[in-house]
Every structure is written in C-alpha cells, then in structure tokens.
C-alpha positions in Angstrom: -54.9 31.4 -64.4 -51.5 31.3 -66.4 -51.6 28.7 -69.4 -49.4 25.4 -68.1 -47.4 23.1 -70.6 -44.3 21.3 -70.8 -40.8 23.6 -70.5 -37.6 23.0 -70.8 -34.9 24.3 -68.1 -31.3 24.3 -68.6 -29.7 22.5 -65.6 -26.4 24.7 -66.1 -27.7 28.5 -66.1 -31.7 27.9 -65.1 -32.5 29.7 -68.3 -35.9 28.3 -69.6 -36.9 27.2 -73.4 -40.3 26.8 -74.7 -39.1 23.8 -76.6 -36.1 21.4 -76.5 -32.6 22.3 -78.0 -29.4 20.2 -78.0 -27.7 23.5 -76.9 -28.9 26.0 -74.3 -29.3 29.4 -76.0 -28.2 31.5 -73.0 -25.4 29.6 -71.8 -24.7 27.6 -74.6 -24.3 23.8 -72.5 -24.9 20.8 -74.1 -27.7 18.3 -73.6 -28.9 20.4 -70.2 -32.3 21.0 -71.3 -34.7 18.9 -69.0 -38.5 19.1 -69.6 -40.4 20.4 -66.5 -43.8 21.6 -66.0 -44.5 24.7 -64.4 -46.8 24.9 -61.5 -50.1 26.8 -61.2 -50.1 30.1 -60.2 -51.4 33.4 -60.6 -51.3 35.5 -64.1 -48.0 37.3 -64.7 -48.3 40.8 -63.6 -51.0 40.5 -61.2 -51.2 42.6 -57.9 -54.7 42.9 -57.6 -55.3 42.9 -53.9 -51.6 43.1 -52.9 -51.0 45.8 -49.8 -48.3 48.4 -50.3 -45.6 48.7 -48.6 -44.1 51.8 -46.9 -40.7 53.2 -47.8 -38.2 53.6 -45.6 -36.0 56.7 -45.2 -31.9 56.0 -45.8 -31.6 58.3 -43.0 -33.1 56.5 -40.7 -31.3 53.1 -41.1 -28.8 52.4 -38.7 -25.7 51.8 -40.1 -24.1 48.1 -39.4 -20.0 48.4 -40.7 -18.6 48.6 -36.6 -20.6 45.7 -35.9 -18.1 43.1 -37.8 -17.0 40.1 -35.3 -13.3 38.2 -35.7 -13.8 34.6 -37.2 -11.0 33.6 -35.2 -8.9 32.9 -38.1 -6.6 36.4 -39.6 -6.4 35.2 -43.1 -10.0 34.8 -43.3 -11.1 38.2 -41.5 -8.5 39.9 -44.2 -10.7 38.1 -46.9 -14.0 38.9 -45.7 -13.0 42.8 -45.1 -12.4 42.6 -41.5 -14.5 40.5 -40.2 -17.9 38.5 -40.3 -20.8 40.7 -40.9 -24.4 39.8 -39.3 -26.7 38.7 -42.0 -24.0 38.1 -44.6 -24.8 35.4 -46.6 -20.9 33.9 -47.7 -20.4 31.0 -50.6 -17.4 29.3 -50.4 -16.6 27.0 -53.4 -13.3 24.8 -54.3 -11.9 21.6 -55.6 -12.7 18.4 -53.6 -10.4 18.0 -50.7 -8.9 21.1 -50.8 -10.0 22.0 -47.2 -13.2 24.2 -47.4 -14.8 22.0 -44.3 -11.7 21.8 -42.4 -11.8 26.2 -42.5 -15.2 26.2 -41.8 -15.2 23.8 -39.0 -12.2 25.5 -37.3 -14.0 28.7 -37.6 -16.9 27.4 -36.0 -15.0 26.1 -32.8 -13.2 29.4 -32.4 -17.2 30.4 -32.3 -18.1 28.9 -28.9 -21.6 27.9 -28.4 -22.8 30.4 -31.0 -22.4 28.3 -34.4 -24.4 25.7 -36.3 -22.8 23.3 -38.2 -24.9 21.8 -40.5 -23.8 18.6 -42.4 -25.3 17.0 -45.7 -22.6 15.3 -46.8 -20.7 13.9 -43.9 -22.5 11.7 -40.6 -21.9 12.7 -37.4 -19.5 10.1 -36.9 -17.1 11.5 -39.9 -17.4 15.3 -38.5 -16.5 14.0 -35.1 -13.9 12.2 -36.1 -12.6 14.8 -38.1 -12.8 17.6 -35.2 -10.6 14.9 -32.8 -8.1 14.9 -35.9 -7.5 18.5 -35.5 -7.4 18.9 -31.7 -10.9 21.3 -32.0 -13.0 21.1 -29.1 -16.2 19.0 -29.1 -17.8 20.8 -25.8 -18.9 23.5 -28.0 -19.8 22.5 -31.0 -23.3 21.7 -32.4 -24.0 19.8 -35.4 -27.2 19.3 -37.6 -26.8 16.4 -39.8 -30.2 17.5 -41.9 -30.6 18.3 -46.0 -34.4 19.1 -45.7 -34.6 22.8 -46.2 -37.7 23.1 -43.9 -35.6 21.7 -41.1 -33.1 23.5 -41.1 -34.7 26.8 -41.1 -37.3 25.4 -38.3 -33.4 24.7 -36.3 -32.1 28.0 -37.1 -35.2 29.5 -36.0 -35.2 28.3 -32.6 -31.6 28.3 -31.8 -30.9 31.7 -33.1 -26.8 30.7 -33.7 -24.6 33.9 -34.5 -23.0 31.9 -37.3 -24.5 28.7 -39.6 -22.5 27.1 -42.3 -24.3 24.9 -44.8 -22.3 22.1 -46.0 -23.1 21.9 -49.2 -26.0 23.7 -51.1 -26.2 21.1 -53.4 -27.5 18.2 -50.9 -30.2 20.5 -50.0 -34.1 20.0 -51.3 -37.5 21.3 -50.5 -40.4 19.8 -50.3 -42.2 22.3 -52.5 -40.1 21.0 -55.5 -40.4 17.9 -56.9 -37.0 17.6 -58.6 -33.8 15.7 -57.4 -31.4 17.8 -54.4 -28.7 19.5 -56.4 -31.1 20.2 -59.5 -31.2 24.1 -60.2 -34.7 24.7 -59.3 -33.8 22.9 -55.4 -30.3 24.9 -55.1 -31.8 28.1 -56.2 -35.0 27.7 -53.8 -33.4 26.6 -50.6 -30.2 29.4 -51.3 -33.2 31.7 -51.6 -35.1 30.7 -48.3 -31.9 30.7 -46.9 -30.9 33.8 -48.1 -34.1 35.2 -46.3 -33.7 34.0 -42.9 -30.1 35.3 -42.6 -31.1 38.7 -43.7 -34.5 38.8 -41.5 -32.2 36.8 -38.3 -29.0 38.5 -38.9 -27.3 35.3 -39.3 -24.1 34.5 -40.7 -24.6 32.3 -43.1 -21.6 30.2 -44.8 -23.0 28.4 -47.9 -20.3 25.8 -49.1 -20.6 24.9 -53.3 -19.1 22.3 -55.3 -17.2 23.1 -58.4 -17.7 22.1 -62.0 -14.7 20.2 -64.1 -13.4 24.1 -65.4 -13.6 25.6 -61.9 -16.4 27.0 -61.8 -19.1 27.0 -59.3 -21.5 24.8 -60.0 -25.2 25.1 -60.0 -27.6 28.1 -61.3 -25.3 31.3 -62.2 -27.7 33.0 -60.2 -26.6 31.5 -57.1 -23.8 34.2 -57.0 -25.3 36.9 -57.2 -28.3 36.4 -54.4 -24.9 35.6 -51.7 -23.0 38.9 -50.3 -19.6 37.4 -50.9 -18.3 34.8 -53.1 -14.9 32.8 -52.3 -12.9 30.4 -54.1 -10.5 28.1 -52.0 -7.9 27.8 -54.2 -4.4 25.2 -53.7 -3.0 21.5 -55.1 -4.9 19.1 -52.7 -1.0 17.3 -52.9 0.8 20.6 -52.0 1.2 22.3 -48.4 0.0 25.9 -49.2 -3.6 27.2 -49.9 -5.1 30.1 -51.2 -7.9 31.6 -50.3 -9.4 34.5 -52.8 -12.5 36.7 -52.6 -14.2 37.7 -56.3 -17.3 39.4 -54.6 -17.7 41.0 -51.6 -20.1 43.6 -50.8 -18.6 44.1 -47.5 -14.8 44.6 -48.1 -12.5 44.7 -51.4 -12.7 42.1 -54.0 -9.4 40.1 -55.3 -8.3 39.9 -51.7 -6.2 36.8 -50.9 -5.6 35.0 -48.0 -3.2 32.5 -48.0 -3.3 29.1 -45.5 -0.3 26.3 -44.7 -2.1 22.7 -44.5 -0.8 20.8 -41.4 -1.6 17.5 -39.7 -3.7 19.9 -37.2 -6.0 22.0 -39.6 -5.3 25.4 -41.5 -2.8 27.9 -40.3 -2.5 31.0 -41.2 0.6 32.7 -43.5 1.3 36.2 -42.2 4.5 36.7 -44.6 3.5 34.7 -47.8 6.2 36.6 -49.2 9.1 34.9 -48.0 7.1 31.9 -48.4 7.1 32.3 -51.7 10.6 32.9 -52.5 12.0 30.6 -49.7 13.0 28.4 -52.7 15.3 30.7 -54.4 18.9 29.7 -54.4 22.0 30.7 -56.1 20.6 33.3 -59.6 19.3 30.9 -62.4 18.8 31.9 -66.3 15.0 32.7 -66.9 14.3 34.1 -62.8 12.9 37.3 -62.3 11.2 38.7 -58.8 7.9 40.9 -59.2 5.6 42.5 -56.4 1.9 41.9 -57.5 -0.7 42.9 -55.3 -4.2 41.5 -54.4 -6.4 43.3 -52.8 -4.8 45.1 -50.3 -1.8 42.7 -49.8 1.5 43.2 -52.1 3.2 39.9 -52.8 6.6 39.0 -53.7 6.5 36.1 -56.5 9.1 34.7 -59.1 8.6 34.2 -62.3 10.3 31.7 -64.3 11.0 31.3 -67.9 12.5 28.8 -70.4 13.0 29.2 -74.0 14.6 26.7 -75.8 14.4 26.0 -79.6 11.7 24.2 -81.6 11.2 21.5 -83.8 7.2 22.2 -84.3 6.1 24.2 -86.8 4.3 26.3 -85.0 6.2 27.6 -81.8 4.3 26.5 -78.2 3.5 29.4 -75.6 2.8 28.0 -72.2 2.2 30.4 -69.1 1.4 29.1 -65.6 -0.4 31.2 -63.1 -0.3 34.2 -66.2 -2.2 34.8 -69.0 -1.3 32.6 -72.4 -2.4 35.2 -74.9 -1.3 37.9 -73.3 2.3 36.1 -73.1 1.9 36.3 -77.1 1.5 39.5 -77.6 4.3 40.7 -75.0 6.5 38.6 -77.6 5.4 40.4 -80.7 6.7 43.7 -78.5 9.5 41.9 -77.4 10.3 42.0 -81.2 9.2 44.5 -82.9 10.7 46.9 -79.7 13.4 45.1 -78.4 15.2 43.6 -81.7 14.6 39.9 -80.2 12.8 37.9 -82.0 11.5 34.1 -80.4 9.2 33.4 -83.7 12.1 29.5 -84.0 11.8 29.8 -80.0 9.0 27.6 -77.5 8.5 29.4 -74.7 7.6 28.3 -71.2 6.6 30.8 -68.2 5.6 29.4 -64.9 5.3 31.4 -61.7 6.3 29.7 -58.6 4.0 28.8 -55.5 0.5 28.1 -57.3 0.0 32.1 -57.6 -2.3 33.7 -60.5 -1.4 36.9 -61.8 -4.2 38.8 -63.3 -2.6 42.2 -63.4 -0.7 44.0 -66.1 2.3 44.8 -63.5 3.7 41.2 -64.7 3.9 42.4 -68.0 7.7 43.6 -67.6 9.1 40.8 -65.8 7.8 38.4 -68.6 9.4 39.8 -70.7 13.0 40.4 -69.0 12.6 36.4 -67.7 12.5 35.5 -71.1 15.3 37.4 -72.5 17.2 36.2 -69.8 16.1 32.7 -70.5 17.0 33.3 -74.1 20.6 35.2 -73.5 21.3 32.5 -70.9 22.2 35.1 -68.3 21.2 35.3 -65.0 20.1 38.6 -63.5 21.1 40.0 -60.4 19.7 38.4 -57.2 18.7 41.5 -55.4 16.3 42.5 -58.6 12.9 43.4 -58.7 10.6 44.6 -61.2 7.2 45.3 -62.3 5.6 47.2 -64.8 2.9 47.1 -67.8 3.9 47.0 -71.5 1.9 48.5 -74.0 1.4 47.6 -77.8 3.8 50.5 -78.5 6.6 49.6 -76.4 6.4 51.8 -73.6 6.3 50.9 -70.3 3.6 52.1 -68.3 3.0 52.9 -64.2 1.1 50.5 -62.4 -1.1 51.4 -59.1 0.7 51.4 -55.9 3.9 51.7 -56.8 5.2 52.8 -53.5 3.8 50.4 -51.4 5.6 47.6 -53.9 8.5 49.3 -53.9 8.5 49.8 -49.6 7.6 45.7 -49.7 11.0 44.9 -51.8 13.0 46.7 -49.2 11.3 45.0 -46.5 12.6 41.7 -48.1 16.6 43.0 -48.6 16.2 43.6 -52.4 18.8 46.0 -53.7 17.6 47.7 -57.0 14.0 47.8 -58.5 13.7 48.4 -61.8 10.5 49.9 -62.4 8.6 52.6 -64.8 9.3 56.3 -64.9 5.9 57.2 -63.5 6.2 55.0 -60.5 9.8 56.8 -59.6 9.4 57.1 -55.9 7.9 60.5 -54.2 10.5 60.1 -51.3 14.1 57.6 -51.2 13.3 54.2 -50.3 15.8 53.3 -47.4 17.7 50.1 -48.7 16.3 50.2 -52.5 17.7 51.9 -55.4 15.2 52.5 -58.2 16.0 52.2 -61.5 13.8 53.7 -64.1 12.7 53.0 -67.7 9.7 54.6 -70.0 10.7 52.0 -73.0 11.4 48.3 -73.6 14.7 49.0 -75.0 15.9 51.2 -72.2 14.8 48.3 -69.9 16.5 46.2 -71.7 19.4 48.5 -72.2 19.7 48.9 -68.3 19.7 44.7 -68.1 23.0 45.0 -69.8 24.6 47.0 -67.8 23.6 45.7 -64.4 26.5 42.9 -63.3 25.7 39.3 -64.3 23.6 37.3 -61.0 25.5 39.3 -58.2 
C-alpha cells in the first residue's frame, strides 16, 4: 500500500506540496495551500493483474467531421467550427451577467425535446421565469435542477439528450470526495466523469465556468485542457454588444469571434459587425484611423483612436485599450527614431472603439499614423484604411490575408488603403485604390500628401 500523510494542494493550479508554503511553487498564488490527506490506494506504478487492451487501427475509425448539427444560433455555429460536434465536451466562461445562460438556454430551445438543461445555480422558478422573459418555449424544454454528480450522470444516462449544458461546474460535488463543491479536487472529478460520459454517449456537453477577478477561468488549469473547446463570453454587462471568442477548439479554428446584440428578447446575432462598429463615425476627427483585423476567419473593420496631449508627469503615461501597452511603447521609440517624431514630453492615449481586442501585429501601422495625427492635429481622410506590422527597424511588413482585408474595405465604400508593399494586391480591387509603403517614413510621407479629412 502507498505510505499516507498530510499534503498540501494548491486550490488555484491543483499542484500538490509535501509541506506548507505561503506561495504555491507552480503557480505562484498566495495562501492557496490547503492540507488534504490522500486516500488509500494501490502503489504507484502497479499493473499487476490489469488486462490489456487491444489497439485499434486509424483506418478503421469512422470519421465524425459531416456529422456537425446547427445550434440554432449562426454566431455560435461560426465559433464552434460549423456546428456542434457529438461528444464534444465545450466550456463556456465569462463575467457575471454577461449572458452565458441566456446563450445557452436559447440554444437549448432551438434543440426541441433533445436537450438537458441542468441548473445548480438557479431554481426552477428563476429558469422559468427567465425562459417567459425571452419569449422561448417551455413545451420543450427539460430542466434538472441537481449539483450531485452521480445524479446527473444516472439522468443523462437514461435520457440520452443530444445536447446537456451544465450550469456551472463549480456547484457540482461527488460523493467520493469529501471537500466543499467548487474546491479543485470536486471540479476536476465531476469535469472528468463528465468528460467520460459525453465521449462514451456522444453527448454534447456545454460546461459553463465562472471567472476569477483577472479573467481568467477559474478553478484547476487543468480543467481546460480535458474540454474540446474553450470560450470566453466576452462584453460590458452595461453595454448592448457582446463578444463571443473561441481560444481552443479542437474542432474548428481558434481566435474565432462571434459577435451578439443584447435585447429585451435574448441574444441576436450580428452578421455585419463591421458597420456596427463604425456606425459611430461622424464628420473626420484628429487621432481616427480605420484598420481591418481579422479573427479567425472573419475580417473586421474597427477604429482606432488616439490622443496625445502634453504632460506634466515626469514620466510620460502610455494607455492602450483593446491593444497591447508595451507594444504601444515600443512602436513610439520607431515612431522616433524612424519617423523624426518624437512623443518622449507627450502622454499618449489609444483606445479602439466597440470593446474589440487586437492581438495581431496588423494594428501596428495604424497606431502609429492615429498618433501622429493626434499629435499634428490633422484629420485624415475619411475613406482611409490601413493595416500593417512595424518592425524594430522601421519597415513595414505584410500581414496575412491581405486580400481578403483589402476586398472587406471595398465592401464598406472605403476609397484608398494604405497598406505594405508585400500585401499590394494580385488583381485591382474594384472601388479601392492601394497605396503602398515598405518604410515608416514613406507612410508617413504619403500622410502628407493625401488631402486633409476629405
């Protein structure tokens, strides 16, 4: 028999310690180390009287990608890669109130009689009540208000639904553990009995997960990677838009976005969040610049927004919203030390508009030309758009589908693009002329020239 003893498990990663630390040594939380005593089992490393089992040929398995059913919802199908997969295992996480059991719940009453709803959280009373709030029918849908693991899986057993959604993994608890629902040794044993009776069932599974205080999911890291696909529901819970982005997804392409309009009857999906997005814009504005990013397979139209004003701080501030703050630095030290303009006496504000995060180096350009115009106090033409990367040395690099960003700005009426040399176009775009540039100066250069917020 294995020796037994006091341990200590971190409540944040699940990593354990033979002895207790303030700080966890994988994860490096504070005051998360809990003692625990291991139960009795059988020596590490023992298969003595374990049967083999026989391998199976790849050949031989039947292949499941045509077998994808609609959710009902487009944004959500786009997201998952098409459509729900049997046996997928899906954990949705986001900030409280931000609608993760509204989508779910709509999703299940475009399901018919085939979906389990199965509520920890909520009484039936509340779900009800929150089904007649968004005109869903009741006819068809079934609810389990249940957290005991066992339970459930006895439930899913004999009804056999084609989709299940667990709302939330942290009220869940076994009875094999003896620690509190939510703890990581209960959320990582009922997601992994879970886990194993969608695969074996070919269920659907939809796991929803709180969030800690920096975003994150919360619970055992390991929680992520024993799911097929991992979403974050993204939006202000004051604000009319949501986002919906994949960051794992073994059945479709990761950083795919989906993006939702809140109304008074549920989640509705934004086919053109592009004109969303820059249904703002007015008459041309210092510090404005359009870009086309793309997620996933989607290209987006989004402005940028910058303001530099002078400072009275010794040290300069350097805010970006929706961008990344150190890169922001460093594109001013090239905006410098390649472009003669120097913001060392200047704080500098970039925002982009709608709630979007830009993770991509195609933003890099349009930083920088929002903050010269900022700083020159000139607008730039309306009909401009531009993307491109920056390096280190000043040049301005290509970016991946440059021809689908550029066919996306014509769709929307703008004029000129202003783009690198590598991403000139293969064929005219009808609508669009394309300007070039393979430095920051001749960007720059070509700002000068174009008329002033035409």
């Amino acid at each position: 028999m294995a020796r037994t003893g006091s341990r200590y498990q971190c409540t944040a990663c699940g990593a354990v310690q033979a002895k207790w630390a303030g700080r966890c040594p994988d994860c490096g939380a504070w005051n998360t180390l809990e003692e625990s005593t291991p139960p009795a089992g059988p020596a590490r490393g023992s298969w003595t009287g374990v049967q083999a089992s026989q391998p199976v040929l790849l050949a031989t398995v039947a292949s499941e990608q045509d077998t994808r059913s609609p959710s009902g919802l487009k944004e959500l199908d786009r997201v998952l890669g098409g459509g729900i997969v049997p046996g997928a295992v899906v954990l949705l996480g986001g900030d409280p109130g931000v609608g993760k059991s509204t989508l779910l719940l709509q999703m299940l009453a475009r399901a018919g009689d085939s979906g389990l709803y199965v509520s920890g959280e909520e009484s039936p009373a509340q779900t009800a009540m929150r089904a007649r709030r968004l005109g869903l029918p009741l006819e068809a849908l079934k609810l389990l208000p249940e957290t005991r693991v066992e339970t459930i899986l006895a439930t899913l057993a004999a009804s056999r639904p084609r989709i299940a959604v667990i709302d939330s993994i942290q009220t869940l608890y076994t009875e094999a553990l003896q620690s509190a629902p939510g703890s990581v040794s209960q959320v990582r044993e009922c997601a992994a009995q879970l886990v194993r009776h969608a695969k074996t069932h070919h269920t659907a599974l939809f796991l929803v997960g709180h969030v800690t205080k920096e975003g994150a999911l919360a619970g055992p890291r390991v929680l992520e990677h024993m799911v097929d696909t991992v979403l974050y529901f993204e939006g202000d819970t004051g604000g009319r838009y949501r986002l919906l982005r994949a960051v794992k997804n073994r059945f479709g392409a990761v950083n795919e976005l989906g993006v939702f309009a809140m109304l008074e009857t549920g989640l509705r999906g934004v086919g053109n969040p592009s004109a969303i997005f820059l249904s703002g814009r007015g008459t041309p504005v210092p510090g404005s610049v359009v870009t086309v990013t793309r997620e996933g397979t989607r290209q987006l139209l989004v402005e940028i927004q910058a303001l530099v004003d002078e400072t009275h701080l010794g040290n300069p501030r350097r805010v970006a919203v929706g961008l990344e703050t150190n890169r922001l630095s460093m594109l001013l030290a090239v905006l410098h030390r390649h472009g003669g303009i120097p913001t060392h006496d200047q704080d500098v504000f970039l925002n982009v508009v709608g709630g979007v995060r830009i993770t991509e180096t195609a933003a890099d350009l349009p930083q920088l030309l929002a903050v010269w115009s900022s700083l020159r106090n000139r607008p730039l033409p309306q009909g401009l758009v531009a993307f491109g990367e920056v390096g280190l040395s000043g040049e301005v690099r290509p970016v991946p589908a440059g021809q689908e960003r550029l066919a996306e700005a014509a769709k929307h009426g703008f004029r000129t693009a202003l783009v690198p040399g590598a991403n000139a176009p293969r064929r005219p775009v009808q609508g669009l002329e394309v300007v070039t540039a393979t430095r920051l100066d001749e960007a720059l250069a070509t700002l000068r020239e174009l008329p002033e917020g035409n």
